[in-house]
N, C-alpha and C positions, 0 to 999 in steps of 0.2 A: 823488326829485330835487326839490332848492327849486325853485317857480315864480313865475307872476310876482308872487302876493302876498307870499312868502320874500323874493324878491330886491328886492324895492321896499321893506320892509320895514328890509334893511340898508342898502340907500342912504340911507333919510329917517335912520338913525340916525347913519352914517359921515359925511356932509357935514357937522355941525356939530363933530366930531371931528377931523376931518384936514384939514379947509379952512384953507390960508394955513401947514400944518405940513412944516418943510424934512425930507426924508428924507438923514440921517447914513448909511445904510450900508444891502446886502440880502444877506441869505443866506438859502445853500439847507440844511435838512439832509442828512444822509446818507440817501439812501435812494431820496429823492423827485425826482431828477433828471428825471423824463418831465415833472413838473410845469411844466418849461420846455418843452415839444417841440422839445428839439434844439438851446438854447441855453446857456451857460455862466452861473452865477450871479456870474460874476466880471466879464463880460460885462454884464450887466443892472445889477449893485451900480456899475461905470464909467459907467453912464449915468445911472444914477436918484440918486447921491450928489451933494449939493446943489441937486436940485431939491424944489420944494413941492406939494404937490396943491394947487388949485383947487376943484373942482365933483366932483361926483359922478355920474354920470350912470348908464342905463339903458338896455338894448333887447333887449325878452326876457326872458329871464335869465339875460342877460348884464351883468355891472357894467362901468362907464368911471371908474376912478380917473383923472381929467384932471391934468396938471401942467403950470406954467407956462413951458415951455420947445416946448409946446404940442404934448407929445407924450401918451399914454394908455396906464396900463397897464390891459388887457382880462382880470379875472377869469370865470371861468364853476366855478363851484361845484359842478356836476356831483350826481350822489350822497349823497354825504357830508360837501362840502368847506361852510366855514365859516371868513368872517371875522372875528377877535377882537379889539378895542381893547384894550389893558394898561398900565396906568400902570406907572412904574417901580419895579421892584421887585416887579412881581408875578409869582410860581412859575410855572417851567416846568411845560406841558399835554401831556402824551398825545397824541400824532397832530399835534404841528406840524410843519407840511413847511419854510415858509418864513417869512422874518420881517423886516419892514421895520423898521429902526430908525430913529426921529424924535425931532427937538430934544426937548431935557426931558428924556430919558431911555423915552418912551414908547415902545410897539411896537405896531404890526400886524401879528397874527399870521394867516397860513394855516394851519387844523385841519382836516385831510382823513382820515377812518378807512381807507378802500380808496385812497384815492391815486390816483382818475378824474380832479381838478380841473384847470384849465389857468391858466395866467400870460402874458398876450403883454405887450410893450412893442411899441408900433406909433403911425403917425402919425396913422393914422384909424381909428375902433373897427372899420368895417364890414372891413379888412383881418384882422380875425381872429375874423372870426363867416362861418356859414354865411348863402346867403337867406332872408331874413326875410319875414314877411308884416308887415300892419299892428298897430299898437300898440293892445291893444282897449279901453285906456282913454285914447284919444286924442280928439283933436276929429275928426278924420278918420274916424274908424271910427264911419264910420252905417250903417245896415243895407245900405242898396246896397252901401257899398265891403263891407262882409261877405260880401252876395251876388256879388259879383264875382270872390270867392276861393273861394267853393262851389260856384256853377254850374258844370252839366256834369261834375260828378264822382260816379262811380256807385259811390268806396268807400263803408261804412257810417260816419254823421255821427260818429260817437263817434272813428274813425282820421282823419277830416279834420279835426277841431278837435285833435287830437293832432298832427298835420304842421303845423312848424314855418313852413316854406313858406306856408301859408294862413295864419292867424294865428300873434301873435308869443304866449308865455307859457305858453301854457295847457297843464296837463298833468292828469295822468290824475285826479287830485282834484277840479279848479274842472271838466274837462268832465263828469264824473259829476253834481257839482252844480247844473251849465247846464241839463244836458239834463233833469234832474228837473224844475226851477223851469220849462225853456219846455215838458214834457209832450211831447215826442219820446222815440221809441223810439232806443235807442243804436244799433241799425242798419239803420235807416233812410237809403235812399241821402242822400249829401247834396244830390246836385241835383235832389232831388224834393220838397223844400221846397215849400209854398207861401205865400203873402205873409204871412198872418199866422204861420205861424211864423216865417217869416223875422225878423217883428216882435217876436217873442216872446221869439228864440232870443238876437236880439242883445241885449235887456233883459235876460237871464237873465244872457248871460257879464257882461256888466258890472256886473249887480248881485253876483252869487257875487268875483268879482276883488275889489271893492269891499267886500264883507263880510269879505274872507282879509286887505286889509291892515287897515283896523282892527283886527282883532283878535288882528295882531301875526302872521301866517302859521298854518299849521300845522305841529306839529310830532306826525306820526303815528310817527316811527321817529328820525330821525339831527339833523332843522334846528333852528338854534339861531340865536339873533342874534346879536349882538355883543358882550354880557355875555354871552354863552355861555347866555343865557334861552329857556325854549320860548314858541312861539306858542300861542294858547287856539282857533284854528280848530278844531281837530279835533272841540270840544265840542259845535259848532255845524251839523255835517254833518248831511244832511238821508237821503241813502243809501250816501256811502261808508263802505266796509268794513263797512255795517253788515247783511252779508249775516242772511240770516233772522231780522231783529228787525222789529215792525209799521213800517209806515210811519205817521208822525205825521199823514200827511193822512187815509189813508184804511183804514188798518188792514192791511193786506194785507200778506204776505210780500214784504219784499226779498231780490231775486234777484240773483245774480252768477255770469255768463257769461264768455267771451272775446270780445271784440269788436279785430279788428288785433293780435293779440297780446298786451293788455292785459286784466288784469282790471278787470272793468265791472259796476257795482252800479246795478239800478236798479228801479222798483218798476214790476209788468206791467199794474196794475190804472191806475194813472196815466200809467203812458207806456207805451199797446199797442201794436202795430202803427203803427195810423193811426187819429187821432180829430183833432177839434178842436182845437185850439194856445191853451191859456192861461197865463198866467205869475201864480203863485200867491205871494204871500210869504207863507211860513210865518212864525205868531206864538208857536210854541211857547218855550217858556222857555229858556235850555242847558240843555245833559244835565249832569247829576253831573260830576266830575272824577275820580271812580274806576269810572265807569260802564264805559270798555274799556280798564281799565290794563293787561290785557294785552299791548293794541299797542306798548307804551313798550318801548324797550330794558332 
């Protein structure tokens, strides 16, 4: 599933794209009718025809296509799903559910392989998002309010940073990556933190978030941007998916466990049990680009 480096990723790309551009018409294909939850595309194309996007926005990852009649329509990408810019005249794509037609002849199209993704039109984003925690590359998000979303919780840290509830974005990639860089064990309760991981943990998610949108997200399996391009994240992980290959710090076998139901990669010799909390930047180089082409589709 795109997170919130993916999802930030298409935003910074779509606002110079659609900002100020009127939407001519929307349809659905055949198929993909859930992709409304329960609304009529004939229904949403009445409402969204003649209006323009504005701004772009985020929470999560969750998208806010804003339009000037100051209403939103709320993508969530889910899995598979991907947004595509197309000038006009560009060949129909495999896997488009739905598709916004705009002045000029251009389109927006939704590309969803399994057809998990969702569509709302609503007056305010948070009407078609679950609870959210805070945004962890906000000004808000200091380690207190961090610690304020983990305290008292005796799941193991790797499923709290995975619950959406407590922080907004982060999924099973960037918290792999977290919990290496602040030297936590993936399960380790979360409210047994102490201050300096605390300190550690919170420089870690936002350094890892930080590192995924520069380098365009990751695209380990299905995410694509908006040209339909991969992200270079992947080349740049420090333990995910890279079960039983050395760890670049310290040599040692990476391990991959279950932790909350997710698979969870992380190295034992750097993040044991319980030791000391340091936050490391790794300066190794990227890896090759055909180093685990396996992973690719």
């Amino acid at each position: 599933m795109p997170e919130l480096p993916e999802v930030e990723t298409v935003r910074r790309q779509l606002q110079p794209l659609i900002a100020g551009r009127e939407i001519v018409g929307f349809k659905l294909l055949p198929g993909a009718e859930r992709l409304l939850r329960g609304r009529s595309d004939a229904e949403i194309d009445s409402q969204l025809r003649g209006c323009a996007f504005t701004t772009v926005g985020r929470r999560g990852k969750y998208l806010g296509l804003n339009l000037d009649n100051e209403q939103v329509v709320v993508v969530h990408l889910r899995m598979t799903g991907s947004l595509r810019f197309r000038p006009r005249g560009y060949e129909a794509e495999p896997f488009t559910r739905a598709v916004f037609d705009l002045d000029r002849g251009d389109q927006l199209r939704f590309v969803d392989v399994r057809k998990f993704g969702t569509i709302d039109l609503v007056d305010q984003m948070e009407e078609a998002m679950p609870e959210l925690g805070p945004e962890p590359l906000s000004d808000d998000f200091t380690p207190e309010a961090m610690w304020q979303a983990l305290r008292g919780r005796q799941q193991p840290i790797k499923a709290a940073l995975l619950d959406q509830r407590n922080i907004a974005g982060i999924g099973n990639i960037y918290a792999d990556e977290a919990l290496f860089l602040s030297r936590l064990n993936p399960e380790a309760p979360a409210g047994s933190l102490r201050p300096a991981e605390r300190r550690a943990l919170h420089a870690a998610i936002q350094q890892t978030l930080r590192d995924g949108v520069a380098h365009g997200g990751a695209s380990f399996r299905d995410y694509t941007d908006v040209d339909g391009a991969e992200g270079e994240q992947q080349y740049f992980v420090r333990v995910f998916r890279r079960t039983d290959e050395p760890c670049d710090d310290c040599s040692a076998t990476i391990r991959r466990i279950i932790v909350g139901g997710r698979a969870t990669h992380f190295c034992p010799r750097c993040q044991p049990v319980r030791q000391r909390t340091r936050t490391v930047k790794s300066t190794r180089p990227p890896r090759a680009k055909n180093a685990r082409d396996t992973l690719k589709p």
